[in-house]
C-alpha positions as CSV (number, residue, x, y, z in Angstrom):
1,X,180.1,-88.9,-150.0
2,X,183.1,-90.7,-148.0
3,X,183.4,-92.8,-145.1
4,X,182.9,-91.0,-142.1
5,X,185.2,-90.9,-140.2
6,X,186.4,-88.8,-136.8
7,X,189.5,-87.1,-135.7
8,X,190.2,-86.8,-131.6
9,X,191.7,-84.1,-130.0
10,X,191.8,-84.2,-125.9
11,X,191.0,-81.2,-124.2
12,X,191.2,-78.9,-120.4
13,X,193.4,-80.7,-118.3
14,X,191.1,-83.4,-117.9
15,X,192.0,-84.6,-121.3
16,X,188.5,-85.1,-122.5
17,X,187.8,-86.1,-126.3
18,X,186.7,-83.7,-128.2
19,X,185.8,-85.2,-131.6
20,X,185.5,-83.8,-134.9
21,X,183.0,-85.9,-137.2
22,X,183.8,-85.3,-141.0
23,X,183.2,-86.3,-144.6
24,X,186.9,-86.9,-146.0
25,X,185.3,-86.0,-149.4
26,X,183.4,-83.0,-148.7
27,X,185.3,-81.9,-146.4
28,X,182.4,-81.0,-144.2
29,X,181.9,-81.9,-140.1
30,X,181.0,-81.3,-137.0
31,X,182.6,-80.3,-133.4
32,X,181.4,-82.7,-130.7
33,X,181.8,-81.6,-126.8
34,X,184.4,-78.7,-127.5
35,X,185.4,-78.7,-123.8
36,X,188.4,-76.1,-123.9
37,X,191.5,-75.2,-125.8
38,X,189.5,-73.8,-128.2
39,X,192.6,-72.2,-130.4
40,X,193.6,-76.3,-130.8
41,X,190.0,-76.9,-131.9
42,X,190.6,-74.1,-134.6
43,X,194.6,-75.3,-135.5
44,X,193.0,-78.7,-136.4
45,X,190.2,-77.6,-138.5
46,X,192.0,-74.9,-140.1
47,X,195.3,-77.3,-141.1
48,X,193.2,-80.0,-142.5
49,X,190.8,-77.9,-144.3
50,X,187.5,-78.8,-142.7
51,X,184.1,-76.7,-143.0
52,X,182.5,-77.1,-139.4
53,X,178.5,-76.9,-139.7
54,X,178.0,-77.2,-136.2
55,X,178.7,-78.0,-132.6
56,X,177.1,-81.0,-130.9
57,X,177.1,-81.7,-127.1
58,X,176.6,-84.5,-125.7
59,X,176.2,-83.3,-122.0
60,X,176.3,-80.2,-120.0
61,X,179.5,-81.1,-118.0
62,X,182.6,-78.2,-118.1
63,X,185.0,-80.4,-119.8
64,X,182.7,-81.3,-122.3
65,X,181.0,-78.5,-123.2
66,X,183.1,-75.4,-121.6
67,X,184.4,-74.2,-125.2
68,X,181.6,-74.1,-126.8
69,X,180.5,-70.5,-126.6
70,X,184.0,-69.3,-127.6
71,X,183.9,-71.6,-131.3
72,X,180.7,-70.7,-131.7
73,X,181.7,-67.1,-131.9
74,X,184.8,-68.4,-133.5
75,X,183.0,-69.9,-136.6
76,X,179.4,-68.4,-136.3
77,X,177.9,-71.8,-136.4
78,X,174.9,-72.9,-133.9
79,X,175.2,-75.5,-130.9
80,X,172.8,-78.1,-131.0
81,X,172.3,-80.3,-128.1
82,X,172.2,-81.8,-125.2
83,X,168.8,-82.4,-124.0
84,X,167.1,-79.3,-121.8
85,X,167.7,-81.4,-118.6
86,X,170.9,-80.6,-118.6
87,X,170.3,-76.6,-118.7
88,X,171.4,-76.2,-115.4
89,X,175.4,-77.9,-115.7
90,X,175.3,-75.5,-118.9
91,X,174.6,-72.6,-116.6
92,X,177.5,-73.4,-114.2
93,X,180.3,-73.8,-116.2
94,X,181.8,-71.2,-115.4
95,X,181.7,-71.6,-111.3
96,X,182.7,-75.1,-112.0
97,X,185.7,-74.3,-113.7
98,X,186.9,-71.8,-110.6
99,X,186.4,-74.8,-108.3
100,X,189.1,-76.9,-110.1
101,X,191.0,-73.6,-111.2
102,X,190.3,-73.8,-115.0
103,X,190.7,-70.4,-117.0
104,X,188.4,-69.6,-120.2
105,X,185.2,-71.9,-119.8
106,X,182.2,-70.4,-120.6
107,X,178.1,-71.2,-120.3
108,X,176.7,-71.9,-122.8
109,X,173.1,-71.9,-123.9
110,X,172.6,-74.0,-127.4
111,X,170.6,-72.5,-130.1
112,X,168.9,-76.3,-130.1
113,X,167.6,-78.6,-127.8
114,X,167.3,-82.1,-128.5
115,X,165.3,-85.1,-127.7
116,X,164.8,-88.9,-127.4
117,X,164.1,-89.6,-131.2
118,X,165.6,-86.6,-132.6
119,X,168.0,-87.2,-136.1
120,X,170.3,-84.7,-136.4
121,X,173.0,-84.5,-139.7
122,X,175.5,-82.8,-141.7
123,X,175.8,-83.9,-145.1
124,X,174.8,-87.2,-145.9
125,X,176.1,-88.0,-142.4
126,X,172.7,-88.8,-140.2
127,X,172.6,-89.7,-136.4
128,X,169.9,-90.7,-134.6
129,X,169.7,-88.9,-131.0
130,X,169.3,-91.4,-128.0
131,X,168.5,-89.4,-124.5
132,X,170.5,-91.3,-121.9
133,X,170.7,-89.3,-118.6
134,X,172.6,-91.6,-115.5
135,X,176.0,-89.8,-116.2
136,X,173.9,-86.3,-116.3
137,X,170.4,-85.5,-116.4
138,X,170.3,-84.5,-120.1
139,X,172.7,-86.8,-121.5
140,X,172.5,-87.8,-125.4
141,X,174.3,-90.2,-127.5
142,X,174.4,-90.1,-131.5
143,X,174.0,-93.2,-133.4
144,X,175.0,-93.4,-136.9
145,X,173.1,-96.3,-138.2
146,X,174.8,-96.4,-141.7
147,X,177.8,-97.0,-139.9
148,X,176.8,-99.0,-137.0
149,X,178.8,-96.3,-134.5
150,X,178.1,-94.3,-132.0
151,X,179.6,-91.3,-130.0
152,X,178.4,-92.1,-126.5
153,X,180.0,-89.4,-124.6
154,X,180.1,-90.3,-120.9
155,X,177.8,-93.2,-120.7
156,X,179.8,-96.2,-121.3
157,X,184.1,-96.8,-121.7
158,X,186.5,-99.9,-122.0
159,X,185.6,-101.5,-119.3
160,X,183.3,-99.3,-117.2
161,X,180.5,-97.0,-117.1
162,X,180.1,-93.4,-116.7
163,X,180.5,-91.9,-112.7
164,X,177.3,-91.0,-111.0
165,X,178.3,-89.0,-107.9
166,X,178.6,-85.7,-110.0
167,X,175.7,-83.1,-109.4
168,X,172.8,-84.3,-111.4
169,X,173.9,-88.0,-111.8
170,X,171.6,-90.8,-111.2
171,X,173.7,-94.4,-110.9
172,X,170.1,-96.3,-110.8
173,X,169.1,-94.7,-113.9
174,X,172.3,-94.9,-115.9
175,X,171.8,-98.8,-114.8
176,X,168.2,-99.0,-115.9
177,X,168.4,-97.4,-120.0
178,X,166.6,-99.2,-122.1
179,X,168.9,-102.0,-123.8
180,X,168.0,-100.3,-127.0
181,X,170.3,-97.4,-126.4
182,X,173.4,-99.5,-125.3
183,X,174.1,-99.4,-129.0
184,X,177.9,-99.0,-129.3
185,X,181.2,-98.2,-128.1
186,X,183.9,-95.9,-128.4
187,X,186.7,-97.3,-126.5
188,X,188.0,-94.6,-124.0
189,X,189.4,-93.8,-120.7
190,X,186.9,-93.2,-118.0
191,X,187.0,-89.5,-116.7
192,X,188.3,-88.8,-113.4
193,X,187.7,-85.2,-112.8
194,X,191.0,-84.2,-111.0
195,X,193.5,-81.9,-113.3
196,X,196.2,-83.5,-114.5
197,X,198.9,-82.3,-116.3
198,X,199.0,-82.4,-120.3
199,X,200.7,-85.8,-121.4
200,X,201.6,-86.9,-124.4
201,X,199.2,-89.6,-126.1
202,X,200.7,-93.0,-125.8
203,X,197.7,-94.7,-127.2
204,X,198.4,-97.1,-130.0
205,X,198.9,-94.9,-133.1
206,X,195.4,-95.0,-135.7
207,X,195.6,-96.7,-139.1
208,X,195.5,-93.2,-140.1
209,X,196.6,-89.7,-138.7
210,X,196.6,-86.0,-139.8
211,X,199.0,-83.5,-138.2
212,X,197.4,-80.4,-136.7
213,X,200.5,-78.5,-135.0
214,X,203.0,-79.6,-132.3
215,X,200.3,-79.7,-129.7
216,X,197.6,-80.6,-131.2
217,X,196.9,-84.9,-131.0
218,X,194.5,-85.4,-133.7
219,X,194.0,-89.1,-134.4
220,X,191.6,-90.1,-137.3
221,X,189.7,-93.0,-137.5
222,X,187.0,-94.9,-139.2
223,X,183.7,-94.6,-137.5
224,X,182.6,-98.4,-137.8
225,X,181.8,-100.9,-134.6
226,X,181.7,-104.5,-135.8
227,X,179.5,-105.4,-132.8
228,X,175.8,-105.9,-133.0
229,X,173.9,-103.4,-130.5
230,X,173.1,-106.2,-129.0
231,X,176.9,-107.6,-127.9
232,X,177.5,-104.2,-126.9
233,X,174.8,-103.9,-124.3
234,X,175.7,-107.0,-122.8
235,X,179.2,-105.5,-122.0
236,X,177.5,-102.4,-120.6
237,X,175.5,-104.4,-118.6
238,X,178.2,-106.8,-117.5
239,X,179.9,-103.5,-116.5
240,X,177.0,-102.4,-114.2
241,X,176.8,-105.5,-112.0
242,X,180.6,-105.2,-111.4
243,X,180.6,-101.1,-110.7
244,X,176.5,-101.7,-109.3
């Protein structure tokens, strides 16, 4: 069993991360919040030789989880997550994506629900599920303990929190989550849901990177956080009394 590690690709023209957990031994992985551009999605996989197990979401919003139902079909592989609250966002994907003029999104119903206390896995690879609704009702993040990283979709960036004026967002309740589940950070811009157009990635470049095709950014990286969960919540929460 390697390191695990996580390759990036943004996605819809809100340039949302979709992120591809995988063992760089085995070869195996998982698709987290396939938003859109699903054929990118595939182009990655396919050029670096992956096995995708299955899709996780994170929440029900379009950019997160609006390609799901297409690689699903794609690579006959279930979708597990987000929590049930968040059944309804996962029903109106596809009226969403009209509003903002966005082609190809789907609903999606996963195969799985999870909860507060689930562990979820492929390989050797385990994460424990954290329910963290604020953002969206049925939020989840995924904690790899082994690690000490987590995926925290929309919850916390660099330097801010999640937004809270979406349908289903709670700003009180994103503020009170138990300090437990502020457990680490994945440092990313804050979505701003207004299309943009495509740009080019002008991030600092990763210790490592993979092509995956002339459109495809695909940015690998090892999933370790040095902080403690402890330092990380006092960020979040130092976050919250500026944007509170």
């Amino acid at each position: 069993m390697g390191m695990l590690q996580a390759g990036i690709i943004p996605v819809t023209p809100f340039q949302q991360n979709c992120t591809i957990f995988f063992d760089p031994d085995t070869k195996e992985g998982v698709v987290v919040d396939p938003g859109g551009d699903v054929p990118l999605i595939l182009q990655a996989i396919a050029q670096n030789g992956l096995t995708i197990k299955e899709i996780w979401l994170t929440h029900g919003h379009l950019d997160h989880a609006g390609g799901a139902s297409e690689l699903k079909e794609a690579l006959g592989i279930d979708v597990v997550g987000p929590h049930q609250d968040d059944l309804p966002l996962l029903q109106r994907i596809e009226t969403q994506a009209e509003k903002y003029g966005i082609s190809g999104l789907r609903d999606v119903v996963p195969d799985r629900w999870l909860k507060d206390g689930d562990k979820i896995s492929f390989g050797a690879h385990e994460f424990e599920v954290y329910h963290t609704p604020g953002h969206a009702p049925g939020h989840v993040i995924y904690f790899n303990r082994a690690q000490n990283f987590a995926h925290l979709g929309d919850v916390l960036f660099n330097g801010s929190i999640g937004r809270t004026d979406l349908p289903g967002g709670n700003h009180q309740q994103l503020l009170d989550l138990d300090p437990r589940q502020g457990i680490a950070a994945r440092r990313r811009r804050r979505l701003h849901l207004r299309p943009r157009p495509r740009q080019p990635h002008r991030r600092r470049a990763a210790k490592q990177s993979i092509p995956a095709g002339d459109q495809t950014s695909w940015r690998i990286r090892s999933c370790h956080v040095g902080r403690s969960p402890e330092q990380l919540m006092h960020v979040a929460q130092k976050c919250a009394a500026v944007l509170g």
